[in-house]
C-alpha positions in Angstrom: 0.6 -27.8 56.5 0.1 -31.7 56.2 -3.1 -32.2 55.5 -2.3 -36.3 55.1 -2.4 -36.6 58.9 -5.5 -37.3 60.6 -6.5 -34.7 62.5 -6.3 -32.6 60.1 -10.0 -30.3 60.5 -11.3 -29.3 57.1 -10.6 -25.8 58.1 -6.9 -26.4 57.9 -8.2 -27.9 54.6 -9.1 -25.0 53.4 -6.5 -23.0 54.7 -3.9 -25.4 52.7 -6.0 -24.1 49.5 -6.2 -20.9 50.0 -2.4 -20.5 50.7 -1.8 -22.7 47.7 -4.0 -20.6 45.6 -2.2 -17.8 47.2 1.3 -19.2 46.6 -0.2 -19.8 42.3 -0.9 -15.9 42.1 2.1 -14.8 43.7 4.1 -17.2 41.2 2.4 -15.5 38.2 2.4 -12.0 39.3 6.3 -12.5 39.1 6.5 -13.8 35.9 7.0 -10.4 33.5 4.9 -9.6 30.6 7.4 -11.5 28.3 6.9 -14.9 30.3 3.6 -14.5 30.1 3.3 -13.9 26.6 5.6 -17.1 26.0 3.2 -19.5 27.7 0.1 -18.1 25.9 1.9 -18.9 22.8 3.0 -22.4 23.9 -0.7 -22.6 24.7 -2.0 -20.9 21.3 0.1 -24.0 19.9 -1.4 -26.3 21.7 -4.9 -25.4 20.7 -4.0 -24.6 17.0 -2.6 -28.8 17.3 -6.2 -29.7 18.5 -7.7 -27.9 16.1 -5.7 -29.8 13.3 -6.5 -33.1 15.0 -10.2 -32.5 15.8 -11.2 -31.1 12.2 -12.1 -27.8 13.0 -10.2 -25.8 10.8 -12.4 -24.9 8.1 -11.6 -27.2 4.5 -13.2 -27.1 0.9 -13.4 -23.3 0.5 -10.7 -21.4 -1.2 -10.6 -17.5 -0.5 -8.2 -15.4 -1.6 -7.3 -11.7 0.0 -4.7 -9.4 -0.6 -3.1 -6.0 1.1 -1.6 -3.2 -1.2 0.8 -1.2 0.0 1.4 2.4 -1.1 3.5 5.6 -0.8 2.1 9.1 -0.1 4.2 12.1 -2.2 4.0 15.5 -2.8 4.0 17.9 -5.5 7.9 17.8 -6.1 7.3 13.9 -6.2 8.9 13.7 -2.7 7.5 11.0 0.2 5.2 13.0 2.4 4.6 11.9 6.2 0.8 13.0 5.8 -1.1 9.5 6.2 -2.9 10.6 9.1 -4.7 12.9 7.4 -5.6 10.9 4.7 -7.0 7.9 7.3 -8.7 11.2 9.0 -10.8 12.4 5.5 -10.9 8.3 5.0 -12.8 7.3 7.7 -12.3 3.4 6.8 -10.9 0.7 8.5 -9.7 -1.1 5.4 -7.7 1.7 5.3 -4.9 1.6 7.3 -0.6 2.4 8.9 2.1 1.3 7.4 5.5 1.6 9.6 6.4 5.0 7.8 4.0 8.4 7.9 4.5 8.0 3.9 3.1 4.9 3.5 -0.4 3.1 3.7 -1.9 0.1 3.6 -5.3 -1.0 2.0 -6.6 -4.3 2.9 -8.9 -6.2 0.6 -12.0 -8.3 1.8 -11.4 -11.6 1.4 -13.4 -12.9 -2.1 -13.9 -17.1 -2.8 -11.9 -18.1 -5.7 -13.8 -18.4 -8.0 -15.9 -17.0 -11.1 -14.9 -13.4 -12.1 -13.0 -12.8 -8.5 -10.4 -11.7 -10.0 -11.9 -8.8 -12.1 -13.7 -8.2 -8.9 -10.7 -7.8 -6.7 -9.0 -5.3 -9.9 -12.3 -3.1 -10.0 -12.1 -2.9 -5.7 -8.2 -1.9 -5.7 -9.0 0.8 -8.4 -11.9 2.2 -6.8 -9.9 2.4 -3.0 -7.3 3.7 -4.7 -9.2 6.1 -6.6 -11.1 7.1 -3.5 -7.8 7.6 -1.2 -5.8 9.4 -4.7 -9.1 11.8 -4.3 -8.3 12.4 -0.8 -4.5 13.0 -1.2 -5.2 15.2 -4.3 -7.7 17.7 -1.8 -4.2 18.2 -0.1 -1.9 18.7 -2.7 -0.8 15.0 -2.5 -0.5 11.5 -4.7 -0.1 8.3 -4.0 2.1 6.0 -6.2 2.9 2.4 -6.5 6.2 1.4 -6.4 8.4 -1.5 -5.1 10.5 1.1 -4.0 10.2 4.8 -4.3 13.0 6.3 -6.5 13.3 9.7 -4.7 13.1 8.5 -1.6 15.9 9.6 0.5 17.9 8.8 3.4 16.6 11.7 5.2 13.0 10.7 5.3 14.0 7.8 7.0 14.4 9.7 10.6 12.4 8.3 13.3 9.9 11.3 13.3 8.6 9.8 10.0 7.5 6.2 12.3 3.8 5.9 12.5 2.5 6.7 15.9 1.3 2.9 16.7 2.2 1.4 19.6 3.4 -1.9 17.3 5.6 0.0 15.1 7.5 1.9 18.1 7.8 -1.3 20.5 9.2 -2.9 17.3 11.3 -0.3 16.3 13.0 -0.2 19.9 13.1 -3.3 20.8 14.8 -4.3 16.8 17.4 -1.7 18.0 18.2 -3.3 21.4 18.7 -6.5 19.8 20.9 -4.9 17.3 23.0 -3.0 19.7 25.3 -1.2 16.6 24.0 0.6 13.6 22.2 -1.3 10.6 24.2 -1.7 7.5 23.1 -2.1 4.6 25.6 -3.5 1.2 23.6 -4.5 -1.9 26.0 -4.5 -5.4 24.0 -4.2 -8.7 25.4 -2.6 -11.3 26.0 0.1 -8.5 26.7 -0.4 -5.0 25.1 0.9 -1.9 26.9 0.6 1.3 25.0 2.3 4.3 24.1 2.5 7.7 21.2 3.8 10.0 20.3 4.2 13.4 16.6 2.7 13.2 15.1 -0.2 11.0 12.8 2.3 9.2 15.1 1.4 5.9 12.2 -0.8 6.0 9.5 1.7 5.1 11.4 2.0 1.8 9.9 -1.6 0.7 5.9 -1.7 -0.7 4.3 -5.0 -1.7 1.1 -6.4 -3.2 0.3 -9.5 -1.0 -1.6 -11.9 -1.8 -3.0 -14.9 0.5 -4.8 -17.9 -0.9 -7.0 -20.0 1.6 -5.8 -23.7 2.0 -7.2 -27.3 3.3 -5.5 -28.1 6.1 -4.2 -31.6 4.9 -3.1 -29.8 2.0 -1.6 -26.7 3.7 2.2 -28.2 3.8 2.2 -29.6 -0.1 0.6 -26.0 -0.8 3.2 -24.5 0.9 5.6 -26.3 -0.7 4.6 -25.1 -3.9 4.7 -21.8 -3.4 8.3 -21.9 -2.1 9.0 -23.6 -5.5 7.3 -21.0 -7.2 8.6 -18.1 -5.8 11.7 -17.6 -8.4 9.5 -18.1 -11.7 6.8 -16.1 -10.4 9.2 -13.5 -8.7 11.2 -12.8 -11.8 8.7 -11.4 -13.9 7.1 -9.2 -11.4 10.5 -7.4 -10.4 9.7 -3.5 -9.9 12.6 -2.5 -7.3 15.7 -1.7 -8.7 17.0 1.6 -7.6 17.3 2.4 -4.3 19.0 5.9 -2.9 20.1 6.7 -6.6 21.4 3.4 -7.1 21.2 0.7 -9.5 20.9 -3.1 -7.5 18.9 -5.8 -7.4 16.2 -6.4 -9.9 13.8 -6.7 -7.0 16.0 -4.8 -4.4 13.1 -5.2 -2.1 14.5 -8.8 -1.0 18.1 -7.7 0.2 17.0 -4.2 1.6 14.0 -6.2 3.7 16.2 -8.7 5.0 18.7 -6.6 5.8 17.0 -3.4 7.4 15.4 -5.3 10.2 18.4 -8.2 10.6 19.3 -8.3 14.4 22.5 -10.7 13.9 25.3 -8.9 14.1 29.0 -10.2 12.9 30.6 -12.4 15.5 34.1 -14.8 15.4 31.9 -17.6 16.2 30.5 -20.0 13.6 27.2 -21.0 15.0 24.5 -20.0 12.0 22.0 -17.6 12.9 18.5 -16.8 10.7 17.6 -13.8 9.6 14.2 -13.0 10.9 13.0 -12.1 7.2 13.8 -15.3 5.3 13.1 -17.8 2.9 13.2 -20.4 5.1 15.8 -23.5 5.4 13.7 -26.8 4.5 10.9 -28.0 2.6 7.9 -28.7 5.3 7.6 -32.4 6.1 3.9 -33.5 7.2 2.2 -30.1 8.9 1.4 -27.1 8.5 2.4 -26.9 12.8 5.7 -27.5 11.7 6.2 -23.7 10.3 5.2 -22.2 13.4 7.2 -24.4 15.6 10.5 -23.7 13.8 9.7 -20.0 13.9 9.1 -20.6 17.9 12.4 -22.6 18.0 14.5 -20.3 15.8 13.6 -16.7 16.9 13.1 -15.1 20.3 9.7 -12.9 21.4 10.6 -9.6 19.8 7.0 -8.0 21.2 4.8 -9.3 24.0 0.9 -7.9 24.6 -1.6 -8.5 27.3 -3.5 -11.2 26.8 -6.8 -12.4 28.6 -7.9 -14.9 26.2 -7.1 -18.7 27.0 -7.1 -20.3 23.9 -7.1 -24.1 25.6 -10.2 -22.8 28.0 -11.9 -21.6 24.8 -11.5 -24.8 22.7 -12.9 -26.3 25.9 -15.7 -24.1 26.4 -16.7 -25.2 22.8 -15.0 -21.1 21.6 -13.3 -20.5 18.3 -9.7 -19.2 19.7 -7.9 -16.3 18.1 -4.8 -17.7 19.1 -3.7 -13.7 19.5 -0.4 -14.7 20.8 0.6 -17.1 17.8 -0.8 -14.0 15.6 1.4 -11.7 16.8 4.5 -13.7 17.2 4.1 -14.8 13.4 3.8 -11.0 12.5 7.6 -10.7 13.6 8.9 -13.5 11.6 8.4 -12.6 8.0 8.8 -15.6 5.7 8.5 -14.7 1.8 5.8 -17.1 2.2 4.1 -16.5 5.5 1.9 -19.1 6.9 -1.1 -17.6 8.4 -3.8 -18.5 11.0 -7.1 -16.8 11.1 -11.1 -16.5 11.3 -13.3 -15.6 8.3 -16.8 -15.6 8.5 -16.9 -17.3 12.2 -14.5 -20.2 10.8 -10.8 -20.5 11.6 -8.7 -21.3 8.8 -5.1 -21.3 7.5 -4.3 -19.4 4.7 -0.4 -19.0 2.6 0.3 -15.1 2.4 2.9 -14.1 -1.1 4.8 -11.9 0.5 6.9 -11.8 -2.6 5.4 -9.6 -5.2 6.3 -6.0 -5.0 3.8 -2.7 -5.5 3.1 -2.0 -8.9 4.0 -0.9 -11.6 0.0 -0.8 -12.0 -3.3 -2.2 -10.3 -3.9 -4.6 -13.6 -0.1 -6.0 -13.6 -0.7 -6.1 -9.5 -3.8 -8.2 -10.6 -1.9 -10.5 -13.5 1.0 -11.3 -11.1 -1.6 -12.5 -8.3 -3.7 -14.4 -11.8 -0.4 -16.2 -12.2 0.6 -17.3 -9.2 -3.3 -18.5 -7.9 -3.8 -20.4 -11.3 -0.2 -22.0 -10.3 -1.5 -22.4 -6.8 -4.4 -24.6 -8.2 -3.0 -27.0 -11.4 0.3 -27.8 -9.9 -0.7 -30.4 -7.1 -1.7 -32.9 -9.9 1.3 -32.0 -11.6 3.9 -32.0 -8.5 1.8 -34.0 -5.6 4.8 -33.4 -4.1 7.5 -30.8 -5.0 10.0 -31.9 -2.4 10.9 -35.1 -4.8 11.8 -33.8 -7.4 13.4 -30.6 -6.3 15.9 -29.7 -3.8 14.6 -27.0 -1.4 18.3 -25.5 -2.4 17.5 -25.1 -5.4 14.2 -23.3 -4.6 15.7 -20.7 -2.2 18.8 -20.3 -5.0 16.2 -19.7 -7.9 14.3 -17.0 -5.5 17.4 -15.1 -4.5 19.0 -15.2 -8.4 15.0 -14.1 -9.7 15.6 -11.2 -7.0 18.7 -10.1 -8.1 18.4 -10.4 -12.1 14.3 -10.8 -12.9 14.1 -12.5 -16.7 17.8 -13.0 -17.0 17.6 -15.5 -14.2 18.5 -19.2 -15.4 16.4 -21.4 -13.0 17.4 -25.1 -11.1 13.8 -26.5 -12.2 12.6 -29.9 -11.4 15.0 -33.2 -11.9 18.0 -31.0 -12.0 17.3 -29.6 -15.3 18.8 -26.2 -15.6 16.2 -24.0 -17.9 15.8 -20.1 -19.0 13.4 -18.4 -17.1 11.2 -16.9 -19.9 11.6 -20.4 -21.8 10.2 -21.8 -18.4 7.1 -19.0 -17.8 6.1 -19.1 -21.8 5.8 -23.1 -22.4 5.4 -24.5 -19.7 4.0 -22.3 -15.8 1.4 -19.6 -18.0 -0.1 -23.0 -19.6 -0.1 -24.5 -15.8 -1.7 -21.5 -14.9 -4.3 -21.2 -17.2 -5.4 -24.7 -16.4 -5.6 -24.0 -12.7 -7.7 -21.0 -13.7 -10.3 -22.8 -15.7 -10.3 -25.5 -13.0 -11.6 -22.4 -10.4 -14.3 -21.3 -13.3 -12.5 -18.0 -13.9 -14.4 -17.2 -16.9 -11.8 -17.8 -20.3 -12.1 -13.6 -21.7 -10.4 -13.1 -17.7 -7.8 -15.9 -17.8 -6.8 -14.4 -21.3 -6.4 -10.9 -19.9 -4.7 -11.4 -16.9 -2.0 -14.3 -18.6 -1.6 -12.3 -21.6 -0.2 -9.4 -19.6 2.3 -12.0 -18.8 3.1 -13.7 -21.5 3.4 -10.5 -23.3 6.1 -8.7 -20.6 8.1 -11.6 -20.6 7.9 -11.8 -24.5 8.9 -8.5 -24.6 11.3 -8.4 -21.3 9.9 -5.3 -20.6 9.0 -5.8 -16.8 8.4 -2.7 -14.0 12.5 -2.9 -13.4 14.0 -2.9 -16.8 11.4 0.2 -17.6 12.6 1.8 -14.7 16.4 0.9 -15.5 16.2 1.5 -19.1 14.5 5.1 -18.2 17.0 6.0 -15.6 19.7 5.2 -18.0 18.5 7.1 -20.7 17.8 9.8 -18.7 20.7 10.1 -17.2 22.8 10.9 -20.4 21.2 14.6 -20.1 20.2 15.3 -16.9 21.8 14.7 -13.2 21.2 11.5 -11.1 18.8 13.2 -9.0 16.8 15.1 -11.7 16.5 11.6 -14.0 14.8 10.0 -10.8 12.5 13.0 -10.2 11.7 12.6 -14.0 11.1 8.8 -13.8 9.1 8.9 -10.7 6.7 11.5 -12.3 6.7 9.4 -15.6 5.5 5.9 -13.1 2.7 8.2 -11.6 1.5 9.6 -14.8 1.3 6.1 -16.5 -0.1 4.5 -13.5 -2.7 7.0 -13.7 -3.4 6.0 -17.2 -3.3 2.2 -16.5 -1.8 0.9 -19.4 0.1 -2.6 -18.1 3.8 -1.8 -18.2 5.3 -3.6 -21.0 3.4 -0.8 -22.7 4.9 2.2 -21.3 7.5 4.2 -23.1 10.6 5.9 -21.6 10.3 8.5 -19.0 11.6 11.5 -20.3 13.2 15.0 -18.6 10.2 17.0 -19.2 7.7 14.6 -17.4 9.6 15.9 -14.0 7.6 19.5 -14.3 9.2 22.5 -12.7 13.0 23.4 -12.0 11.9 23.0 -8.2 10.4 19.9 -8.5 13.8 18.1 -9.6 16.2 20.4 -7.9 14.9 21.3 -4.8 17.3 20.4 -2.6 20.9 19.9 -2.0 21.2 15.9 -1.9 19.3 16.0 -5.7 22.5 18.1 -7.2 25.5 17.2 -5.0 28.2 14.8 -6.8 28.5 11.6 -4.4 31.6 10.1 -6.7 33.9 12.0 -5.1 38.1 12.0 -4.9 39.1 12.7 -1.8 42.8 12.8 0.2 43.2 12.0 4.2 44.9 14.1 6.7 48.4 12.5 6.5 49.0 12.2 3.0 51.4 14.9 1.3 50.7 17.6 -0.2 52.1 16.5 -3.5 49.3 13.8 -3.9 46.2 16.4 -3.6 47.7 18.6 -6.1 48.2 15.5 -8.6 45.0 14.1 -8.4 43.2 17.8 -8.6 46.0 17.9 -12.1 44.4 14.7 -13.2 41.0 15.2 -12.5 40.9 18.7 -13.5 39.1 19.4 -10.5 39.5 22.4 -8.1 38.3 20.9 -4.8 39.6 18.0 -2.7 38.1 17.2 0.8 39.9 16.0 3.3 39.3 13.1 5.9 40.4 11.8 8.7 41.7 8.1 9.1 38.6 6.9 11.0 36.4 8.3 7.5 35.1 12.1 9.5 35.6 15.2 6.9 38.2 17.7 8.5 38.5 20.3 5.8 39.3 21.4 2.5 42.1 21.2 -0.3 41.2 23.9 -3.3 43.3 25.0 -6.2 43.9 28.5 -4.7 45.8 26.8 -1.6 47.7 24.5 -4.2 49.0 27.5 -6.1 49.8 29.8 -3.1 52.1 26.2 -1.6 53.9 26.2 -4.6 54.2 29.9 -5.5 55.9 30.3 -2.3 58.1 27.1 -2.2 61.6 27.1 -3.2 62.0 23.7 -4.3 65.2 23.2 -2.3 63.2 22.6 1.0 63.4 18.4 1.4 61.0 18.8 4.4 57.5 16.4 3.8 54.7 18.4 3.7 51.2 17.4 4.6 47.4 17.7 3.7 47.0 18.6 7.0 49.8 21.3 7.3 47.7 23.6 5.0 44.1 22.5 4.4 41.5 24.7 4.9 40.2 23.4 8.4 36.2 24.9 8.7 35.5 25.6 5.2 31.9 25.9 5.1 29.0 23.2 5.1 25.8 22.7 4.7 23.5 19.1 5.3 21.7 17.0 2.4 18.4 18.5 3.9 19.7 22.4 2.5 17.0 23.9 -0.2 19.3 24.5 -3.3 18.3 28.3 -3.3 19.5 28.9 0.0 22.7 26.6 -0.9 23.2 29.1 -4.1 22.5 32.1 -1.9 25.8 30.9 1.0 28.0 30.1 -1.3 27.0 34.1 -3.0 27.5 35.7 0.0 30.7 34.0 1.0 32.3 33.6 -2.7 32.6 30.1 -2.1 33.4 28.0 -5.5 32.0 25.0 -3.9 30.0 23.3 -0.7 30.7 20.2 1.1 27.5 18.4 2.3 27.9 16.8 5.1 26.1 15.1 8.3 27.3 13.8 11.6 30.9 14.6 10.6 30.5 12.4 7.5 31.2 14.0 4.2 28.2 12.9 1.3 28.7 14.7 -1.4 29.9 18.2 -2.9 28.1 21.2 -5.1 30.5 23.5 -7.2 29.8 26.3 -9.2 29.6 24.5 -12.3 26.6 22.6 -10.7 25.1 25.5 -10.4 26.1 26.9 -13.9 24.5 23.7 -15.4 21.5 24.6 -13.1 20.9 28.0 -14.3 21.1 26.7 -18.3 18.4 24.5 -17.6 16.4 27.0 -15.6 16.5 29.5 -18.0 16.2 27.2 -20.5 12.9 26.9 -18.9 12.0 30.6 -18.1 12.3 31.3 -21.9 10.1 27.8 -23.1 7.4 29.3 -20.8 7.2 32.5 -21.7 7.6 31.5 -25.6 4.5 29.0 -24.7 2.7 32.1 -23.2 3.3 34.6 -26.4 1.6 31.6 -28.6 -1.0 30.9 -26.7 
């Protein structure tokens, strides 16, 4: 209609509208859920840049917060998916879902920063914890703090174990279509894990302490800054994750494993560099704080999209505080070390710098110290380093995070001006004295600053931080007990002196006993099966199986396939009946898979040990290969179980000796 002639009636005026109107709706009804979500986060951007300009995001006040994450276990010291009936007996909304049935969360009120906070936020933790260890223990349960749980397994990562939230599963599925083939996972320690899974939920593995510190807006990218400069020094003393499935890695594996269990890239013959979604980031921040979120909108593509009705611009306009929703929940996918955040405390938006960095544990008080240390850093360094980015390279930053990560106190840091320095060197004379200033300058009382920097300053006198306890345990354990019973026993000995509180530079070894029953350590196939195996493929000759069992004085050789799938069985008694019956003149090759055993008998990591004892009984079998979709794990012999039944009734006869004293 051409309502620019002049005879145009104002009903044809109004019928232009209303088909224009008409035309509008019908454009936006077709745009899908994802479009939509995209321009409500354009728009979320737009408001969060008028908000910047216009001064309403809230400046002078310094709050700090902080979520601890936790793992829910049984009586054999096992994860256990039970967190909705914990949240049930709960009844708290500061409770809350991790990504895994085993996990939970526990979100702290936000406390200003300043004054005794910090005891404050140590005496909160301990009495949620206290209350939700309370409701676990009414079912038989625990909960521990670790960075990562030592007994976990690779079975209780199966997707019946992901939380029932509608976040978690869109995440999950829409992580695995971007990802298209399995995940993979390769860390090298002074062990090396290579593995792969069908679901990100090697995620759920991973438990943190975050902490978030409120900032001034015009001092949100120097702040930032900082604490990407600070995240090696600070990291490195606070490692607490080094053993994953059994294995010894990273001094804070929780770094690699993160990164890697929800990393969508996938290997390609082109060059073009891709991000991984969890990152440390690529450059220092130049002049705002918009500048984080833009490069996360530029970078990474709308993994989730929700319904929104809120329009942030039409709020600002109305005279509304926004949520900015969308921006929230696009920033919850993209998970910097140091995260910058957007929120509303106490009717007031603000921007706040979440340390995603610290791991869970090894107790509440060294959860507190670590936090101590990094907010008193948070607060003396601007006078110190008005601005990091000139006289460090952001390089050198991401290198000193990744090096703290993978060796803790034995890291030697890139620190300002090029000077290459020891870490411990670094924390003792120069960051805790930093620290303690920026305390004092926030009025934390000087008995608190003492306590909280002294736990410090005495684990890295010392070296004795979370990880080198747990390494030092595991190894010591391990010269008397299996791999799988020396985790049981150190993840019963990190419970029991978490219970007692004692910072962990105090602790002494874990030792065997600490594990409790036979059961408890033993209960299950994967926790005795040998995983360093020697094995033969199809099409190699006989000759080489019967060598290697000669110099391995083993009995037992499995058998794969060239594409890795177990397809049987080499054993002494098929060894001796080949050459009892050969002639030696015969020139003929012969094969592996000529005269394996082809379906010798199975069973899966998940077995109980007693049933495991009770097939291989019933079928006089001298040993078991574990395996899972066609993939061979591990083995159990008979001397496994010979070892088994020492120790067994080793501890049948100290019980009832303990019974006739008593």
């Amino acid at each position: 209609i051409n309502i620019r002639t002049k005879n145009t009636s104002l009903s044809n005026v109004k019928l232009f509208i209303f088909i224009y109107n008409l035309s509008l709706a019908a454009r936006e009804n077709s745009l899908n859920q994802s479009e939509k979500f995209t321009r409500q986060l354009l728009a979320d951007i737009k408001a969060l840049d008028k908000m910047l300009e216009s001064g309403m995001i809230e400046s002078g006040v310094k709050r700090i917060g902080a979520e601890q994450e936790l793992y829910i276990i049984d009586d054999a010291w096992q994860p256990s998916p039970s967190v909705y009936e914990l949240l049930k007996d709960l009844d708290d909304p500061r409770f809350t879902v991790e990504i895994a049935k085993f996990n939970i969360e526990i979100n702290l009120d936000p406390i200003v920063f300043t004054g005794n906070c910090l005891s404050i936020f140590e005496k909160r933790l301990d009495q949620m914890i206290s209350r939700l260890r309370k409701a676990a223990g009414d079912k038989g349960l625990k909960i521990i703090m670790a960075g990562i749980l030592p007994t976990i397994r690779k079975s209780d990562l199966k997707l019946e174990n992901l939380v029932e939230h509608p976040r978690y599963k869109n995440l999950c599925s829409v992580l695995n279509q971007e990802r298209t083939i399995p995940y993979e996972l390769r860390i090298r320690g002074v062990d090396e894990l290579i593995a792969s899974h069908d679901s990100p939920l090697f995620e759920s593995c991973n438990t943190s302490f975050q902490v978030h510190i409120q900032v001034n807006p015009e001092d949100a990218p120097m702040l930032y800054n900082l604490s990407q400069a600070l995240a090696g020094p600070v990291l490195s003393c606070a490692v607490n994750s080094p053993i994953l499935l059994g294995k010894r890695l990273w001094k804070e594996t929780r770094i690699a494993l993160f990164q890697q269990a929800v990393d969508t890239r996938v290997v390609s013959s082109h060059s073009r560099e891709r991000r991984a979604r969890v990152s440390f980031g690529t450059r220092w921040i130049d002049k705002t704080a918009l500048e984080v979120f833009h490069d996360n909108i530029a970078r990474y593509n709308i993994l989730m999209s929700v319904e929104l009705k809120e329009d942030s611009l039409k709020s600002l306009d109305e005279g509304k505080i926004p949520s900015l929703k969308a921006l929230q929940t696009f920033n919850s996918t993209v998970w910097r070390w140091n995260r910058l955040c957007y929120g509303i405390s106490e009717g007031k938006p603000h921007l706040r710098i979440e340390n995603r960095v610290l791991p869970s544990g090894p107790t509440v008080r060294d959860e507190i110290s670590n936090a101590a240390f990094w907010l008193g850093l948070m607060s003396a360094m601007p006078d110190i380093y008005p601005d990091i980015t000139k006289v460090m390279a952001f390089e050198d930053a991401k290198e000193n995070f990744i090096n703290a990560a993978r060796m803790g106190l034995d890291t030697r840091l890139k620190w300002v001006n090029g000077s290459s320095v020891d870490t411990s060197e670094l924390i003792l004379k120069e960051l805790i004295p930093i620290s303690r200033e920026g305390l004092r300058s926030e009025n934390i009382p000087p008995d608190e600053i003492d306590l909280y920097l002294g736990i410090i300053e005495e684990r890295v006198k010392t070296g004795k931080t979370g990880s080198s306890w747990i390494v030092d345990s595991f190894t010591s354990l391990g010269k008397k007990a299996l791999r799988q019973e020396a985790i049981v026993a150190l993840t019963a000995a990190m419970y029991k002196r978490q219970i007692k509180g004692d910072p962990v530079h105090m602790w002494d070894k874990a030792e065997l006993e600490e594990a409790g029953r036979w059961l408890d350590r033993c209960s299950f196939v994967d926790q005795i099966m040998s995983t360093d195996l020697f094995v033969v493929k199809d099409d190699d000759l006989i000759d080489l199986a019967a060598s290697i069992m000669n110099w391995k004085h083993i009995r037992h050789v499995p058998v794969e396939d060239k594409n890795g799938k177990f397809t049987g069985l080499i054993t002494s008694r098929i060894i001796l009946k080949y050459y009892g019956s050969s002639s030696g003149d015969d020139l003929k090759p012969v094969f592996v898979r000529d005269i394996k055993l082809k379906n010798p008998v199975t069973v899966s990591p998940e077995t109980k040990t007693l049933d495991a004892i009770s097939v291989m009984h019933e079928k006089k079998l001298g040993c078991l290969p574990v395996v899972k979709n066609e993939m061979l794990l591990g083995i159990v012999t008979e001397h496994d179980f010979m070892n088994l039944s020492a120790n067994l009734l080793k501890e049948i006869t100290d019980a009832i000796g303990s019974r006739v004293k008593g």
